[in-house]
C-alpha positions in Angstrom: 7.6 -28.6 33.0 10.3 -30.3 35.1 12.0 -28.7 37.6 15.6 -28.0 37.5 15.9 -29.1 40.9 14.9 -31.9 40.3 16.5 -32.9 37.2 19.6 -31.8 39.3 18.7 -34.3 41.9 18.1 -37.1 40.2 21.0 -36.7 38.0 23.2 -36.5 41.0 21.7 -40.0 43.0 22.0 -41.5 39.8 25.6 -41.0 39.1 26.5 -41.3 42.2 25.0 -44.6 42.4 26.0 -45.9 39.7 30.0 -44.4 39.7 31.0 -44.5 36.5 34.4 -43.3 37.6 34.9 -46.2 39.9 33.5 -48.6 37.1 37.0 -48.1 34.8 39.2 -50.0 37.2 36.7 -53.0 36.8 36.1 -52.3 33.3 39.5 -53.1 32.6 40.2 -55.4 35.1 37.5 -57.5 33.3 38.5 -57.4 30.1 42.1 -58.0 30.2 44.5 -58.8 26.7 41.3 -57.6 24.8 41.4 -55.4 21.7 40.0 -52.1 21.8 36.9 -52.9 19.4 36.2 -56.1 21.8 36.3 -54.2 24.7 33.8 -51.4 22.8 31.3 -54.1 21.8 31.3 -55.8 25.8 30.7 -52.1 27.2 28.0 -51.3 24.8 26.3 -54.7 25.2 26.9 -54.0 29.1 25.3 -50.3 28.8 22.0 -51.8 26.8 21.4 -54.7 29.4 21.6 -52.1 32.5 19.3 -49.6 30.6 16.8 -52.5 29.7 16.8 -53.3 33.6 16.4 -50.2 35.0 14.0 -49.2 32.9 11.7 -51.7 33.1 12.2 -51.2 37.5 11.3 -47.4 36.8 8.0 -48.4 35.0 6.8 -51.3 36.9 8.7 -50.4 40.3 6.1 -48.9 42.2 3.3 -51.0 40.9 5.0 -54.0 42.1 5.3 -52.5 45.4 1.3 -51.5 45.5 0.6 -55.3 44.7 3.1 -56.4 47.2 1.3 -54.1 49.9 4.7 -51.8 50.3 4.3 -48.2 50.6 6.2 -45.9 48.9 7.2 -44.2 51.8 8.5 -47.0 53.3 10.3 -48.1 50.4 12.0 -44.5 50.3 13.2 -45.1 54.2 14.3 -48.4 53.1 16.1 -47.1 50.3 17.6 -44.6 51.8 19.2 -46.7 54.1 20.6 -49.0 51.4 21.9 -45.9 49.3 23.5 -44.6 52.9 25.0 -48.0 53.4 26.9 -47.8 49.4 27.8 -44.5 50.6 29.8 -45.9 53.8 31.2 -48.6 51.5 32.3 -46.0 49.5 34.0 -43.8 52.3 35.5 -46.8 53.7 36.7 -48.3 50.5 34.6 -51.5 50.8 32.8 -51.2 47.7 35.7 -51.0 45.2 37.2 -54.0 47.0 33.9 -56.1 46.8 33.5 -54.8 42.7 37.9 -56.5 42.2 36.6 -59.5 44.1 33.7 -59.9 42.0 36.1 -59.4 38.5 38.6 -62.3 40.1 36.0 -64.9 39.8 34.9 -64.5 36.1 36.6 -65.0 33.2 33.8 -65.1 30.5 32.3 -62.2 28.9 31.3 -60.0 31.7 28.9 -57.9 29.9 26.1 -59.3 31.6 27.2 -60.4 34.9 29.0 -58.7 36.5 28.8 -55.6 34.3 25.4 -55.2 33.6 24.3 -56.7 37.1 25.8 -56.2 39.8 28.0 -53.6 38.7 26.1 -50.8 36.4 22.7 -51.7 37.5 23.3 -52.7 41.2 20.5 -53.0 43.8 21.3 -48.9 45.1 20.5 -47.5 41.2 17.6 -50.1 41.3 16.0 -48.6 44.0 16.9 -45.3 42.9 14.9 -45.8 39.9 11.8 -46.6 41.8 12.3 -43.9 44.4 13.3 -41.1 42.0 10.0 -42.1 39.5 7.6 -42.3 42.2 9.1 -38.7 43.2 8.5 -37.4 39.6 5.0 -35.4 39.8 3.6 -36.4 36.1 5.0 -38.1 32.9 6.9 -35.3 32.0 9.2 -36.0 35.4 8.9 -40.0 35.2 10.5 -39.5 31.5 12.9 -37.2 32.7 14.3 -39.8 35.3 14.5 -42.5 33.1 16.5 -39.9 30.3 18.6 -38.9 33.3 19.6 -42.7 33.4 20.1 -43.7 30.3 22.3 -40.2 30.1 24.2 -41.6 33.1 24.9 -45.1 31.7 25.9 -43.3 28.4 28.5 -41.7 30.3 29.6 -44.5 31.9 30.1 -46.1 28.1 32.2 -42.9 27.1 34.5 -43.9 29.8 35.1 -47.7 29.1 36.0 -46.2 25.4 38.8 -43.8 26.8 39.1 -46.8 30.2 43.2 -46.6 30.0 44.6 -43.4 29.8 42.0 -41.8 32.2 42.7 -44.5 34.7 46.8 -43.5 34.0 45.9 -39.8 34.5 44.1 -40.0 37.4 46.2 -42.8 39.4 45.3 -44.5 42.8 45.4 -41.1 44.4 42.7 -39.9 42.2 40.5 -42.5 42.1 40.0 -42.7 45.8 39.9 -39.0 46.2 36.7 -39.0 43.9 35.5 -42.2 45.1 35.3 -40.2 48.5 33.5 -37.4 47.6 31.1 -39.0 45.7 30.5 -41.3 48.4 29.7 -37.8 51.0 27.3 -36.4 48.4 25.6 -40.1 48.2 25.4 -40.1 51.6 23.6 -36.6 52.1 21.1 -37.9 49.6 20.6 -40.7 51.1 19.9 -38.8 54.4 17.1 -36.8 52.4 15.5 -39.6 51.1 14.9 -41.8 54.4 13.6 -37.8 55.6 10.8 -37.4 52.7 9.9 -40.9 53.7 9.5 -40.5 57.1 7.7 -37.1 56.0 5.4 -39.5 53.7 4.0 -41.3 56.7 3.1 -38.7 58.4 4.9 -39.4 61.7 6.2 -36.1 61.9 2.5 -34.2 62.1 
C-alpha cells in the first residue's frame, strides 16, 4: 500500500516541476494562427513524447546511475539543487522569460522540441523522476510515481485544450502570482530533497 504522503509528495514535485500553468502562455505562443483541432493534435503528440521520456528515465534512471558509479544519494543532493535552482528562476521570473525565448526561435511544429523537451519534460521533472522512483519503497510506489506523471502531463493537456480563455481569465497578474507560489513550494521541496540525500550518506551520524 502506498502512502498518502507520499503520493502527495510526489504529486506536488511533479507539478510543480513541470508547471502546467506557466506552460499555456508558451502553448499559445507556439502555436500561433492555428485552428483549435491543430493545436489539440500538437498538445497531445507533445503530452505522449514527454510521457514516453519520462518514463523510460523512471525505469532505467537509477540503473544508469549504478553503472555510471553515481549514488543515489548524491544524485538526490544534486537534484535537489537543480529543482532549488528552477525554483529561484521561477521567483525571479527567469524561467518564463527563458521558455518565450525559446518559442521566438522556432517556427515548425513544436510538439517535440521545445514542447516535449525542454518544456514538459525538462531536465528538473527528469530528475524528479529518478529521485521520486528510487524513493518509492516497492513496485507498488515506483507505479504510483510514474501514474502520478502521466496524471500531471494529462493535466497539462486539459489546459492547452481550454489555453485561451484561462490565460484571459487569469491575466499577467495571475500568472505571476501562481508562478510565485509554485516556485516557494518547489523550493521547500527542493530543500528536503538535498536533506534525505545528505541523510543517505550518512554524514549526519
Amino acid at each position: 500500500m502506498v502512502e498518502s504522503a507520499f503520493l502527495i509528495t510526489a504529486f506536488a514535485t511533479m507539478f510543480v516541476v513541470v508547471d502546467p500553468p506557466g506552460l499555456i502562455p508558451m502553448f499559445i505562443a507556439l502555436t500561433p494562427g492555428m485552428t483549435r483541432e491543430q493545436r489539440r493534435a500538437i498538445g497531445l503528440r507533445a503530452c505522449v513524447v514527454a510521457i514516453g521520456i519520462l518514463m523510460a528515465f523512471g525505469l532505467l534512471g537509477e540503473a544508469l546511475l549504478g553503472f555510471i558509479g553515481i549514488s543515489m544519494s548524491a544524485f538526490r543532493i544534486a537534484g535537489g539543487i537543480l529543482l532549488f535552482l528552477t525554483a529561484l528562476d521561477m521567483l525571479f521570473e527567469r524561467r518564463t522569460q527563458r521558455r518565450q525565448g525559446q518559442t521566438a526561435e522556432h517556427d515548425h511544429d513544436p510538439s517535440v522540441f521545445p514542447l516535449a523537451i525542454p518544456l514538459i519534460a525538462g531536465p528538473g521533472a527528469i530528475a524528479s523522476m529518478i529521485l521520486l522512483v528510487g524513493q518509492a519503497d516497492d513496485l507498488a510506489g515506483a507505479v504510483a510515481v510514474h501514474l502520478v506523471m502521466i496524471v500531471t502531463v494529462a493535466s497539462a493537456f486539459l489546459l492547452f485544450l481550454v489555453a485561451g480563455p484561462i490565460e484571459r481569465f487569469l491575466g499577467r497578474t495571475g500568472n505571476v502570482v501562481i508562478t510565485r507560489l509554485l516556485g516557494m513550494l518547489l523550493a521547500a521541496l527542493a530543500v528536503q530533497f538535498v536533506i534525505d540525500g545528505i541523510v543517505g550518506t550518512c554524514l549526519l551520524d
